[in-house]
MDTraj code that builds the backbone (N, CA, C; nanometers):
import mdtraj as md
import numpy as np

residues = "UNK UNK UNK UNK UNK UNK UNK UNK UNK UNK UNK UNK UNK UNK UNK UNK UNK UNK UNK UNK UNK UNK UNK UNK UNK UNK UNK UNK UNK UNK UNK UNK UNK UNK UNK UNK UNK UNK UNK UNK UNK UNK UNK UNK UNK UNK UNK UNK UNK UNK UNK UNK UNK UNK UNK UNK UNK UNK UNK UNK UNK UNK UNK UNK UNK UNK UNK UNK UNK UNK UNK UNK UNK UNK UNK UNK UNK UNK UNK UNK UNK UNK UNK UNK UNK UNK UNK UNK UNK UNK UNK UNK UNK UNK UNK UNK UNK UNK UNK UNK UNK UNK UNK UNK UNK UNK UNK UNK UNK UNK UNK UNK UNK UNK UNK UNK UNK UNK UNK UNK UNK UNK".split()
xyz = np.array([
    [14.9304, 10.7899, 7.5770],
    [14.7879, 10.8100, 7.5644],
    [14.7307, 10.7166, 7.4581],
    [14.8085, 10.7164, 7.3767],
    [14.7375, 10.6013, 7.2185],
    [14.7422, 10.4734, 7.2673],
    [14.8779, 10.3937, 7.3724],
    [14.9026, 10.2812, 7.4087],
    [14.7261, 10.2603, 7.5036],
    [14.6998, 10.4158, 7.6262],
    [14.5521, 10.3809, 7.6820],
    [14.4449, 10.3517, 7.6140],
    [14.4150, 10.4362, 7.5270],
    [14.3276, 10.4265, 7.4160],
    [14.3061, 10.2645, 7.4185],
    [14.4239, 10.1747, 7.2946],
    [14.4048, 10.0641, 7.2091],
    [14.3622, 9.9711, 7.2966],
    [14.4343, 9.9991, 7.4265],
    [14.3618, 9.8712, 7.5834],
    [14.2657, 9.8641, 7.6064],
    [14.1936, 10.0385, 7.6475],
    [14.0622, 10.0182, 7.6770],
    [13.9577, 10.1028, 7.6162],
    [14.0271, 10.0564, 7.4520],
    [13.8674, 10.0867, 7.3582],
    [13.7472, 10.0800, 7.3475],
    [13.7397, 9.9619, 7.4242],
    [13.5873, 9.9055, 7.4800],
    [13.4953, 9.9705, 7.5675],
    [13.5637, 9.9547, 7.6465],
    [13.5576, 10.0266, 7.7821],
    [13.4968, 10.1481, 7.7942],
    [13.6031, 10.2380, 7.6698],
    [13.5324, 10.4174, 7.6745],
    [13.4430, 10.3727, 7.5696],
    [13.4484, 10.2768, 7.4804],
    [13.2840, 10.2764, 7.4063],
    [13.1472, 10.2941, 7.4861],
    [13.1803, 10.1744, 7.5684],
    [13.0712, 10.1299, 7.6423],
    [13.0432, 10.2407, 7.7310],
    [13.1157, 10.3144, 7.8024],
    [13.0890, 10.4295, 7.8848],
    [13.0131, 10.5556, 7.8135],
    [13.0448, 10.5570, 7.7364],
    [13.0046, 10.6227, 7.5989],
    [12.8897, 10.6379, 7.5592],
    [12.8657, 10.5111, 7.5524],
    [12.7024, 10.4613, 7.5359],
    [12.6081, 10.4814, 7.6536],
    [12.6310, 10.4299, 7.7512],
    [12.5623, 10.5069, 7.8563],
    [12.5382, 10.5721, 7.9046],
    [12.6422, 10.6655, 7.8507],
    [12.6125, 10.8210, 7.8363],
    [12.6741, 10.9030, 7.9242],
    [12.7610, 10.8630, 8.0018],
    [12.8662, 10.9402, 8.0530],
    [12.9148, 11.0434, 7.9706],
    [12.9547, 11.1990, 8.0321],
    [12.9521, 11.2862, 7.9949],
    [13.0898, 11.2914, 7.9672],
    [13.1387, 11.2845, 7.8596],
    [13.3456, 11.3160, 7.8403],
    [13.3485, 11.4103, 7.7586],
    [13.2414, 11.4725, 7.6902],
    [13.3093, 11.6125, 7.6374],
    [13.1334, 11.7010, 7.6299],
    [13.1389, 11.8167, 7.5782],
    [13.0323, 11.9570, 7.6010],
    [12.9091, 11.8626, 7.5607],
    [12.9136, 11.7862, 7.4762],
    [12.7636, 11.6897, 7.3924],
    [12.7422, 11.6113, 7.5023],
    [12.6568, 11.6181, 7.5780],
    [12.5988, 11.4754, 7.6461],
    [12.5124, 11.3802, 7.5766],
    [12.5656, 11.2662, 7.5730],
    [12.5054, 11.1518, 7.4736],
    [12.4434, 11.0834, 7.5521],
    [12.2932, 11.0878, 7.5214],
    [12.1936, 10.9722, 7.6461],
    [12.0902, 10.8792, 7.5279],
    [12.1921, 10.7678, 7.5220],
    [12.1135, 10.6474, 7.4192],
    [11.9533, 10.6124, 7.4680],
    [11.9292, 10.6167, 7.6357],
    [11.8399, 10.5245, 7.6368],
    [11.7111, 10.6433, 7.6463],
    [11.6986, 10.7623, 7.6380],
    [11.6141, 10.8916, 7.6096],
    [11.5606, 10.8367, 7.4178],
    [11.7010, 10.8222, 7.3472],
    [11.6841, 10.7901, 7.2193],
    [11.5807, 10.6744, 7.1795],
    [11.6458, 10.5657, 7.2918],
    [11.5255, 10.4363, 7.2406],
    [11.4476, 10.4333, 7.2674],
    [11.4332, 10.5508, 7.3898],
    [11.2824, 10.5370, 7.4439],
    [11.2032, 10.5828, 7.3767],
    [11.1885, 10.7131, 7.2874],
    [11.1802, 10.7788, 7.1767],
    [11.1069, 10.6668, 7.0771],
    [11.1914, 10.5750, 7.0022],
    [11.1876, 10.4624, 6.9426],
    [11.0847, 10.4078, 6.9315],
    [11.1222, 10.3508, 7.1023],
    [11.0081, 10.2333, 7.0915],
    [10.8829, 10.2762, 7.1317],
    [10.8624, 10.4085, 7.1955],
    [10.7328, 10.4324, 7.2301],
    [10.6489, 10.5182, 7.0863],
    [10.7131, 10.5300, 6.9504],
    [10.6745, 10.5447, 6.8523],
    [10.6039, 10.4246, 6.7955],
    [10.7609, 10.2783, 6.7868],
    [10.6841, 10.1854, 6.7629],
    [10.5478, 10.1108, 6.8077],
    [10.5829, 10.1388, 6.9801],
    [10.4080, 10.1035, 7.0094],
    [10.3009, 10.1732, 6.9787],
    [10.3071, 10.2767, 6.9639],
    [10.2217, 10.3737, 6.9182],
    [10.1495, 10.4200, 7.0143],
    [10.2600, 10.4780, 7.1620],
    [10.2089, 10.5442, 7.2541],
    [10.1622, 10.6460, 7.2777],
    [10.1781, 10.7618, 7.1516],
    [10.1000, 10.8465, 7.1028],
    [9.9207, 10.8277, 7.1122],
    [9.9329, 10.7282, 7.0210],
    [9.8256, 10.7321, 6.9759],
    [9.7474, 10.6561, 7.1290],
    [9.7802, 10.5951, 7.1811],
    [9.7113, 10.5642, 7.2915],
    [9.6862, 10.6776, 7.4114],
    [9.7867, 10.7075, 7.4117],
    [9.7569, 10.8915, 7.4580],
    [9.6350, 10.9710, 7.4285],
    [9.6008, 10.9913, 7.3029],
    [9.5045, 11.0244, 7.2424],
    [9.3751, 10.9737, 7.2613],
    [9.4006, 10.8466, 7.2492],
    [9.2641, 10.7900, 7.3350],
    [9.2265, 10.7578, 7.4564],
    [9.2937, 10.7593, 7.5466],
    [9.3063, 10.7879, 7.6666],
    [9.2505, 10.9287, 7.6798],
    [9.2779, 11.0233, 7.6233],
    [9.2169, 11.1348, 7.6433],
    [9.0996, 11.1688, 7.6498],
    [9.0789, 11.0780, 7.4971],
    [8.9352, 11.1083, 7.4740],
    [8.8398, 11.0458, 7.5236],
    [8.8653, 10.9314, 7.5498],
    [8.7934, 10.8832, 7.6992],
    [8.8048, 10.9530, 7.8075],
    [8.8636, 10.9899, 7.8480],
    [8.8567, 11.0520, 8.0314],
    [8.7580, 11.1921, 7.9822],
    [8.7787, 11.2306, 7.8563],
    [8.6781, 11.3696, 7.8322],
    [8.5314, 11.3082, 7.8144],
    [8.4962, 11.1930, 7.7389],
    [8.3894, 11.1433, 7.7674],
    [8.2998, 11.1006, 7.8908],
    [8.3940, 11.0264, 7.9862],
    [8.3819, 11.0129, 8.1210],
    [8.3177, 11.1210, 8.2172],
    [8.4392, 11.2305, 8.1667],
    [8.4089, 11.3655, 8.2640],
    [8.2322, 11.4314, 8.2028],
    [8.1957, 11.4283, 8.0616],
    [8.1280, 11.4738, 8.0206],
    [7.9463, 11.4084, 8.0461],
    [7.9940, 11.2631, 8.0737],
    [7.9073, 11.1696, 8.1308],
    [7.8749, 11.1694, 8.2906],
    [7.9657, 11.2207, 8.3171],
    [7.9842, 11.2589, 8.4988],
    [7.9116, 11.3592, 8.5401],
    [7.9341, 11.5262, 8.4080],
    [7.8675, 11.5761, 8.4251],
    [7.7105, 11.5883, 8.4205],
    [7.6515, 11.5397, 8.2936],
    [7.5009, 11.4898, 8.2788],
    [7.4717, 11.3964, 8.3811],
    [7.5660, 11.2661, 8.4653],
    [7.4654, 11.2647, 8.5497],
    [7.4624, 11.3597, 8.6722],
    [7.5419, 11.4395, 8.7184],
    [7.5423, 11.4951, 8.8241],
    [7.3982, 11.6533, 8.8133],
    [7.4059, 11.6557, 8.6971],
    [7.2758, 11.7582, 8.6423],
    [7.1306, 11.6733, 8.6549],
    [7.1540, 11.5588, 8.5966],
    [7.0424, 11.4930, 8.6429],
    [6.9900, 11.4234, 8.7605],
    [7.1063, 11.4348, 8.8803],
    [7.1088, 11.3486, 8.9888],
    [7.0380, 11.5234, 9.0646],
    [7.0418, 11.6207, 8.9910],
    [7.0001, 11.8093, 9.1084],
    [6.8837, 11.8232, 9.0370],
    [6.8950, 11.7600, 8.9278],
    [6.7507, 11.8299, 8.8895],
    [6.6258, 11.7203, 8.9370],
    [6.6748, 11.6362, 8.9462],
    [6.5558, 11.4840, 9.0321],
    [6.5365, 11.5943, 9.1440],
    [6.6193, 11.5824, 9.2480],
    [6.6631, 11.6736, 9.3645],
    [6.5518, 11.7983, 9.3999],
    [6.5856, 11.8442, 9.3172],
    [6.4699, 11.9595, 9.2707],
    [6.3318, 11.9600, 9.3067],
    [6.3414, 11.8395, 9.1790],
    [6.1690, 11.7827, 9.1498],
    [6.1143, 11.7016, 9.2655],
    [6.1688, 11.6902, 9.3136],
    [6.1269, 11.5933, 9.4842],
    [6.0740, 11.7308, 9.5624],
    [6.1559, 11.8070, 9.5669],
    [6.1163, 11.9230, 9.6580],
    [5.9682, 12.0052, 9.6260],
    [5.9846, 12.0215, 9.4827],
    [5.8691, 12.0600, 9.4852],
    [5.7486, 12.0332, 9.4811],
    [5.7964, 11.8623, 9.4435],
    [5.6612, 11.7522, 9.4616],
    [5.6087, 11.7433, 9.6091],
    [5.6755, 11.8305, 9.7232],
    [5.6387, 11.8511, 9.8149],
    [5.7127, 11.7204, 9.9427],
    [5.8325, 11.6684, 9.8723],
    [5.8527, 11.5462, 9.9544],
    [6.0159, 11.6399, 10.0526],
    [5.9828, 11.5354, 10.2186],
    [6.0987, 11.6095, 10.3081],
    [6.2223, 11.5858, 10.2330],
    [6.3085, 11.6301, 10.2543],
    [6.4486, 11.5968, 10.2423],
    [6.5315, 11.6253, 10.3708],
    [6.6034, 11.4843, 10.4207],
    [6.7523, 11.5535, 10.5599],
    [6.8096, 11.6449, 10.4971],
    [6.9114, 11.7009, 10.6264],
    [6.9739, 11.7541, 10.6470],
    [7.1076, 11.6920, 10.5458],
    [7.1608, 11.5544, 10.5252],
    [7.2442, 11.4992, 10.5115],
    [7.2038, 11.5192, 10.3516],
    [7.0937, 11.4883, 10.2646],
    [7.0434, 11.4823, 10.1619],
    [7.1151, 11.6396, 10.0917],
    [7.0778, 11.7785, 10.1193],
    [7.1362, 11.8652, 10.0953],
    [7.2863, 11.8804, 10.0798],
    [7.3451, 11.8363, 10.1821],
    [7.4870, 11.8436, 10.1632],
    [7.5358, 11.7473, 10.0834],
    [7.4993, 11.6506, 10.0301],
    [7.5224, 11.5729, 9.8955],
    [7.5015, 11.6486, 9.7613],
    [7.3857, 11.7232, 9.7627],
    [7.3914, 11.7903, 9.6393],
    [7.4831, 11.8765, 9.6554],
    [7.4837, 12.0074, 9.7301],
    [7.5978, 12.0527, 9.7556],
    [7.7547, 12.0246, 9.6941],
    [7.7887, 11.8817, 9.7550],
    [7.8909, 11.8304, 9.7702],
    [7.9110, 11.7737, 9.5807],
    [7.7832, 11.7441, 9.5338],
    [7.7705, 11.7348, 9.3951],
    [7.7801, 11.8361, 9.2972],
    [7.7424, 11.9527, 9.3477],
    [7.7720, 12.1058, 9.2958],
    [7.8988, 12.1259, 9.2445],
    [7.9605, 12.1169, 9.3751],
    [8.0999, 12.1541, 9.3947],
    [8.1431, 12.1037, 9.2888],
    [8.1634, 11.9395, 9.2577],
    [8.2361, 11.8536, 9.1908],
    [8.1721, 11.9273, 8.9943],
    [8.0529, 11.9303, 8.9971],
    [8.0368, 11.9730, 8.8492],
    [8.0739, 12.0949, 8.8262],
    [8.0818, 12.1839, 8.8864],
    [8.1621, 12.2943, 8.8435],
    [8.3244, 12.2823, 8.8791],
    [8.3616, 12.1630, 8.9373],
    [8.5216, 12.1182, 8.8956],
    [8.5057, 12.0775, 8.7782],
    [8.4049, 12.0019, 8.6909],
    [8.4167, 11.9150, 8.5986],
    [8.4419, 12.0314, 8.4927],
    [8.3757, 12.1384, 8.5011],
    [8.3634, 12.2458, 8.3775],
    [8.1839, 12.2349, 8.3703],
    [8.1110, 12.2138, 8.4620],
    [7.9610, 12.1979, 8.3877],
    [7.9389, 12.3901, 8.4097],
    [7.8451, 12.3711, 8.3073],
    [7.7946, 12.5443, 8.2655],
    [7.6724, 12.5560, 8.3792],
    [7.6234, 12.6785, 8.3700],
    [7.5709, 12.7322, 8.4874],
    [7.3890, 12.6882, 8.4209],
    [7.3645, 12.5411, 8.4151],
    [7.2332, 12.5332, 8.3549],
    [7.1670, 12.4803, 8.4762],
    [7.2198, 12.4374, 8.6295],
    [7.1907, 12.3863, 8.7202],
    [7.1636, 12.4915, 8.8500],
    [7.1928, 12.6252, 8.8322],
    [7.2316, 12.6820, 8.8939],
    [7.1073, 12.7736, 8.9747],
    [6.9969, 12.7411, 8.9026],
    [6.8815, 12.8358, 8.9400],
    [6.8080, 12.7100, 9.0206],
    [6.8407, 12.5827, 8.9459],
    [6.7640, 12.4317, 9.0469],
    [6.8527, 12.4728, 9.1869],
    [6.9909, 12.4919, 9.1902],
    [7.0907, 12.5090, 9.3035],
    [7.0092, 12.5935, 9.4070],
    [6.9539, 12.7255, 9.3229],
    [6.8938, 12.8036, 9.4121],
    [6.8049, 12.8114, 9.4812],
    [6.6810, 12.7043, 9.3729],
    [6.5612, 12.6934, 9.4663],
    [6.6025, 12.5911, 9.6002],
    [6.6914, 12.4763, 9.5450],
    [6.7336, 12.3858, 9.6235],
    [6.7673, 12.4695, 9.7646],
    [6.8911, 12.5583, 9.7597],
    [6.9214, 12.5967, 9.8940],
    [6.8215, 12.6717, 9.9531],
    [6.7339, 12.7441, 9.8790],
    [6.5783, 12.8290, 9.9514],
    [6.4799, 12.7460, 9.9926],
    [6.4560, 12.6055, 9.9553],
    [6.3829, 12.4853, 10.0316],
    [6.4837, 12.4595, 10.1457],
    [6.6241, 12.4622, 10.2021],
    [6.7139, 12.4003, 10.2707],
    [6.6736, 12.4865, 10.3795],
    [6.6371, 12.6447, 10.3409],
    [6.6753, 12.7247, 10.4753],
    [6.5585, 12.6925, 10.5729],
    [6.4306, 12.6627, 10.4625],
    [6.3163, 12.6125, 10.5264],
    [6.3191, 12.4881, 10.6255],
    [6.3777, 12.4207, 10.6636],
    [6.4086, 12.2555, 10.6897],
    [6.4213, 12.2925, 10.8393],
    [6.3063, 12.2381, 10.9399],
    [6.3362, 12.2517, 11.0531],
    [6.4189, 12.2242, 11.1392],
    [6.5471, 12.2720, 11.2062],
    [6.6545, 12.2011, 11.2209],
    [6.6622, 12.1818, 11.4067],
])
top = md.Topology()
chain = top.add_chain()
for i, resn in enumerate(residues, 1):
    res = top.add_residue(resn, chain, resSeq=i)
    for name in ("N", "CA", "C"):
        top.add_atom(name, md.element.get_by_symbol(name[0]), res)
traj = md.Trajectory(xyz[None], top)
């Protein structure tokens, strides 16, 4: 066994390192460097801003989609037609701001909106 060893010392190093499993500890180097180097880049911190952009985004998505129902609104009661197709966009815009998290400040424009819709000669 010592004569295997001194031959192929290398060998079980290198296996070793890559992390082949030879006893209860599994040793995985490249989990470690990845660790490393995504400290050194400071992938954290780009994480972080990445975040906080896409929350800005979403939050900008929402104001316009409030302001794209409440125009919406104000057309209707300025007395102007709206299609059939026109409704199901807001609608379809509804949907998406209350995916976004928007609060229920659109929700009474929503209402008059669909009580002008039922009116719409079809």
């Amino acid at each position: 066994m010592q004569e295997f060893i001194t031959h192929y010392k290398e060998v079980l190093t290198i296996l070793a390192l890559i992390g082949i499993e030879m006893s209860p500890i599994k040793i995985n180097p490249f989990s470690w460097l990845g660790k490393i180097c995504g400290k050194l880049l400071g992938i954290e911190e780009i994480n972080k801003k990445i975040d906080a952009v896409e929350k800005k985004v979403d939050t900008n998505e929402i104001d316009r989609i409030k302001y794209e129902i409440s125009q919406f609104s104000g057309s209707l009661r300025n007395g102007l037609k709206r299609e059939e197709f026109d409704y199901q966009h807001i609608e379809d815009l509804y949907e998406k701001y209350k995916k976004l998290g928007g609060n229920s400040f659109v929700a009474s424009e929503i209402d008059f909106i669909r009580s002008q819709r039922n009116k719409v000669d079809k």
